[in-house]
N, C-alpha and C positions, 0 to 999 in steps of 0.2 A: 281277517283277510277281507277284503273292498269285495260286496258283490259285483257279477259281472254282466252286463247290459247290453245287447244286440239291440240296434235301431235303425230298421232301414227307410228308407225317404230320409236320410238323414240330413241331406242338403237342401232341402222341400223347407219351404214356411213354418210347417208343424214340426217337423222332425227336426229342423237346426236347432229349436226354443226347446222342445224334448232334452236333446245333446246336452243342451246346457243345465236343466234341472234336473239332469241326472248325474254330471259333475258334480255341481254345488253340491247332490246329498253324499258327493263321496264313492260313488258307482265308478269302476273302470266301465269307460264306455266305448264299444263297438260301433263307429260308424260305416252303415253301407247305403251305396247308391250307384248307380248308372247312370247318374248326371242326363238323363232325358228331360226333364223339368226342373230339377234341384239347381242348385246354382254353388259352386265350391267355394265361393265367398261369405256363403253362411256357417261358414264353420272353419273359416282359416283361421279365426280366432285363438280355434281349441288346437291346431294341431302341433303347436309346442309341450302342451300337456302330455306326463308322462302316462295318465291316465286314459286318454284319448288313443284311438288309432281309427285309421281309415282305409277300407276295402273297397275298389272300384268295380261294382260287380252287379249286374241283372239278373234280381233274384228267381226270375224265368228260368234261367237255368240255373243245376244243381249249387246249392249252398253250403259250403265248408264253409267251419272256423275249428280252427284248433283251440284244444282244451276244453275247461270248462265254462259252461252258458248257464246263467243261472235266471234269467227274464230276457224276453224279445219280444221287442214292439215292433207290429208290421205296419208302417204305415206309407211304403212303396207303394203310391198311384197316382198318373195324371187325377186332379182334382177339381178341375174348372174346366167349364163347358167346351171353352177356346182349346183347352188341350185335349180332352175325349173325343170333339166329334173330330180333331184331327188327325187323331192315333186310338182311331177304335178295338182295332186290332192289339194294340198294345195294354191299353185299360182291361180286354178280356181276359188277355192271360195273367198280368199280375194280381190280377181278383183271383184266378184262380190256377195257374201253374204257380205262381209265386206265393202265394197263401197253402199249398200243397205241399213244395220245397220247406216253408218254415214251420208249418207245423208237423213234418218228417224229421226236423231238424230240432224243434222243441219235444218231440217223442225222444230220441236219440242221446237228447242230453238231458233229458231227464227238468227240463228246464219250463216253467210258466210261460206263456204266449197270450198277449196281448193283441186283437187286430183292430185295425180302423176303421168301422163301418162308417155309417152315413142318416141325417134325417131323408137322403134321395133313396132309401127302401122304401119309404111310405110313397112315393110317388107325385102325384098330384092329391092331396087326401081328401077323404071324403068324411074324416072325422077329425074336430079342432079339440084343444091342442092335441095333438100327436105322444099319445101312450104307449109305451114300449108293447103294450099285447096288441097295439093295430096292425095288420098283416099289410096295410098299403094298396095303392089305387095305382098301377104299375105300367107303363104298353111296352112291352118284352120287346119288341117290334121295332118300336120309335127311335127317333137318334139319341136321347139320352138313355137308350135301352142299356146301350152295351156298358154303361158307370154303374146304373141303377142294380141290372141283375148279377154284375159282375162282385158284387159289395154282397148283394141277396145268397150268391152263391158263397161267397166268403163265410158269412155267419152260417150256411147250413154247415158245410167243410167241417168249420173250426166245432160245432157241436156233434156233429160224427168222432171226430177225434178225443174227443172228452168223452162220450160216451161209450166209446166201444176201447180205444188206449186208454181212457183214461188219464188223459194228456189235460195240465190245468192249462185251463182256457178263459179267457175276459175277454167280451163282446163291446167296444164302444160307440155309440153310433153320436157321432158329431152332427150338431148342427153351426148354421153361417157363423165363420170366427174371423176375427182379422186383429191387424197389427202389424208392426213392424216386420219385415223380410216378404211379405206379400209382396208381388211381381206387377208393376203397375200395366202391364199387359194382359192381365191373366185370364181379361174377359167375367170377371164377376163384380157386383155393383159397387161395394164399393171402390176397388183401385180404378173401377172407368171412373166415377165420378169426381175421386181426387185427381187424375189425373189429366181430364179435363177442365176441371176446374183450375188446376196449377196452369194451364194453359190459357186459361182463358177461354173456353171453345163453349158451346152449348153442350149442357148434360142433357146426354141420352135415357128416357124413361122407356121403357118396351110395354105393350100395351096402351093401359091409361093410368098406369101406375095403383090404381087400387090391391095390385098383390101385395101381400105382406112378406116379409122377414124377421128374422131376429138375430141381431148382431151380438154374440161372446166374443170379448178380450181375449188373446191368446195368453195371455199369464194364468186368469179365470179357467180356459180350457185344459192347459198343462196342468196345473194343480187339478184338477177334476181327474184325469186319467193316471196320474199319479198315485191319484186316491182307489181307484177302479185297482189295479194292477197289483195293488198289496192289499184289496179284498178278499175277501171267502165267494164274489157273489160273481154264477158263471154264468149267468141269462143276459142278455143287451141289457147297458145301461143307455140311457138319452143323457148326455151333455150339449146345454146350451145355456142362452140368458130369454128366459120365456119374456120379456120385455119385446113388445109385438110393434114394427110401424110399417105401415106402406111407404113401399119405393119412392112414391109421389115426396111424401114426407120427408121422407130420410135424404132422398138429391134436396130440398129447400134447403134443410141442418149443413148438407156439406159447403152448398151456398152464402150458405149466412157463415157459415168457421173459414173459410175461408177468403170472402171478402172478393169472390172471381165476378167479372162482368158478365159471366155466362148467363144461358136461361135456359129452362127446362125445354126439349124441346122430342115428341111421342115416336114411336116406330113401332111397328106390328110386332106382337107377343108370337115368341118364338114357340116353334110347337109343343104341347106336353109342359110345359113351362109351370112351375106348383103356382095356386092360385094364393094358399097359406102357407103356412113354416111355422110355426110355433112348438116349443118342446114343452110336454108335462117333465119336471122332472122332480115329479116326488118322492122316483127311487133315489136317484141321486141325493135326495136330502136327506132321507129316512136309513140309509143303507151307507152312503159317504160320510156322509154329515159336511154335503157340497154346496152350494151353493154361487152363482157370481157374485163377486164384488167392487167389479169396475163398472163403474155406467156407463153409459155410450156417448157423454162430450166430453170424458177425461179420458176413454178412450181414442177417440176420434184427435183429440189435440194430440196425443203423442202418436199415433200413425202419423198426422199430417208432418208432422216433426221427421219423423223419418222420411216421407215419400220428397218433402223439402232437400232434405241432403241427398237424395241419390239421384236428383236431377240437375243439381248443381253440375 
């Protein structure tokens, strides 16, 4: 009998690409979302499959599913800056009424729970690259307070329940991923810069561009958390591609692949803004046996490939 798979954000960037490799290994899969940021086009795909179904629902409030649950991915949350500082309110409680509801809901069914953290616990850091034992450089306070702590609260939550129910728990903390389904609005670097590039406009750098990033393929990150969710190992893992470039950098690359007449052109560094990103991830290697293996212009050519078609 097909294990059975709960996946919320299921309409979201990560969560549609999730839907899908959990099809292909054969998983009935449980999609949920509230359509607040998800978009129901990433997943009209699947809903001919008799293995598919879909629940319209705000895991803020209480979470049924009938029968039985045997893994749940939380990965229900505004995830870019453009949509947290605009529904702060809303990122707090799905960090944590909605991470409450599912791991009640993973006690109940006796069932594994996987949640989404973030490299935005570590804050602005103050240690390179970013190891899962760094506690993070944090402003509780600031406008990316309510993503940063709301994810911080998430990973304590989710280890109280494993500690005291006993509830199996997997911690993932994500860093910058992209690819196809990304929303060329979504205010993070790179769909601005593809998508004014596709336009032609000048790319926007904040700062002076010396901050850094590191871009994972989403094929790279799906397979990662794949691997996390049918491990033994319940402490945060870091997924990412520790392949490190500043913004500066990285707007030239989308310049040159895309052949736009734009130009870089600077804007004040938005507050609290990380000055690095880089992941250690020598759990992931040592412990997944993970690692990426899309580079970032054979990645970058098939985003551009998609962001091409959906402004046709």
């Amino acid at each position: 009998m097909a294990k059975r798979i709960l996946i919320t954000g299921a309409a979201g960037f990560l969560g549609s690409h999730l839907c899908d490799r959990f099809i292909a290994e054969g998983y009935d899969v449980i999609g949920m979302d509230n359509l607040l940021t998800g978009n129901i086009k990433n997943i009209e795909h699947l809903f001919p499959l008799k293995n598919f179904e879909f629940y319209h629902h705000d895991v803020t409030k209480f979470v049924h599913v009938p029968g039985n649950i045997d893994y749940i991915l939380h990965f229900a949350s505004p995830a870019s800056p453009i949509d947290y500082l605009k529904m702060p309110i809303q990122t707090l409680k799905v960090g944590a009424m909605g991470t409450h509801n599912l791991l009640g809901l993973a006690k109940a069914k006796n069932a594994r729970i996987l949640v989404a953290s973030t490299s935005e616990i570590y804050g602005d850091p103050l240690v390179h690259p970013q190891p899962e034992e760094y506690w993070g450089n944090v402003n509780s306070v600031g406008p990316r307070g309510v993503y940063d702590e709301a994810k911080r609260y998430m990973e304590s939550i989710t280890m109280a329940y494993h500690h005291y129910h006993q509830v199996e728990t997997r911690i993932i903390r994500i860093f910058n991923t992209y690819g196809p389904r990304m929303r060329l609005d979504d205010g993070r670097a790179l769909p601005t810069f593809m998508s004014q590039a596709l336009k032609n406009e000048n790319l926007t750098v904040f700062g002076d561009g010396s901050q850094t990033r590191s871009f994972c393929y989403v094929d790279d990150l799906v397979d990662g958390i794949y691997r996390l969710l049918l491990s033994d190992y319940a402490l945060p893992v870091n997924i990412g591609n520790p392949a490190e470039i500043t913004l500066k950098e990285f707007a030239e690359e989308v310049i040159t692949l895309t052949g736009t007449s734009g130009k870089i052109v600077y804007e004040p560094l938005p507050q609290d803004d990380p000055k690095q990103r880089q992941p250690d991830i020598t759990k992931a290697r040592t412990i997944l046996g993970w690692e990426p293996k899309v580079d970032r212009h054979e990645g970058l050519k098939r985003t551009l490939a998609y962001f091409k078609d959906s402004i046709r």
